[in-house]
C-alpha positions, -999 to 999 in steps of 0.1 A, spaced: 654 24 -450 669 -7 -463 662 -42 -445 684 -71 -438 663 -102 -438 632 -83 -426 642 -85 -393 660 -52 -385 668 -21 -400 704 -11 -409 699 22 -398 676 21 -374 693 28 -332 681 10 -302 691 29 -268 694 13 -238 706 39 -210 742 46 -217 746 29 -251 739 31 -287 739 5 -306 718 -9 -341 693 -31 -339 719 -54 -361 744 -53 -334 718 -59 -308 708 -93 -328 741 -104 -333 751 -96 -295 716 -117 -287 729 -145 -313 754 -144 -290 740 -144 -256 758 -109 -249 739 -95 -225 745 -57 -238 718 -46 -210 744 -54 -181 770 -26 -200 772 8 -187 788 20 -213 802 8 -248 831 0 -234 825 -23 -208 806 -37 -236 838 -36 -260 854 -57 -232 828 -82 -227 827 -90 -268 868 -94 -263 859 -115 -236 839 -143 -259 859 -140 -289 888 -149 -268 870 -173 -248 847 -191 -274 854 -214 -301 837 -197 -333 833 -207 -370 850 -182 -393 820 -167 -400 802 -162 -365 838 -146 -354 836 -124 -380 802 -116 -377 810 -102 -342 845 -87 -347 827 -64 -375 799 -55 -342 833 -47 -321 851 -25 -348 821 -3 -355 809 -3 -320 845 7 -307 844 32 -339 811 51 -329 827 48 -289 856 70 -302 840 94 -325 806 99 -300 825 101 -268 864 106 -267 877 138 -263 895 155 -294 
């Protein structure tokens, strides 16, 4: 597997009871003090991450960094768990 910075994997899932998310998103959220553990599902946790960006001021890249967590998080949300 490929490493970013020899601190997490890309590929590599964490799973905390209801949610799946990379150990990357899990870092950023923690940059972040997001406290992804309090989440039920992914989207409670979609809603808290609109919560800060909306909330927070953040530098281009920071806001960036976690809009990219939202859009792939809400992305595996749809594709793992909405009805088709």
């Amino acid at each position: 597997m490929n490493e970013v910075n020899n601190k997490y994997k890309i590929d590599s899932f964490i799973s905390n009871s209801n949610l799946l998310i990379t150990e990357r998103e899990a870092f950023v959220l923690n940059k972040h003090s997001i406290n992804y553990n309090s989440c039920s599902n992914l989207e409670s946790l979609l809603f808290m991450i609109e919560g800060y960006l909306n909330t927070y001021e953040l530098s281009d890249n920071e806001y960036d960094e976690l809009d990219m967590v939202s859009k792939n998080i809400s992305e595996r949300n749809y594709y793992n768990y909405t009805n088709k």
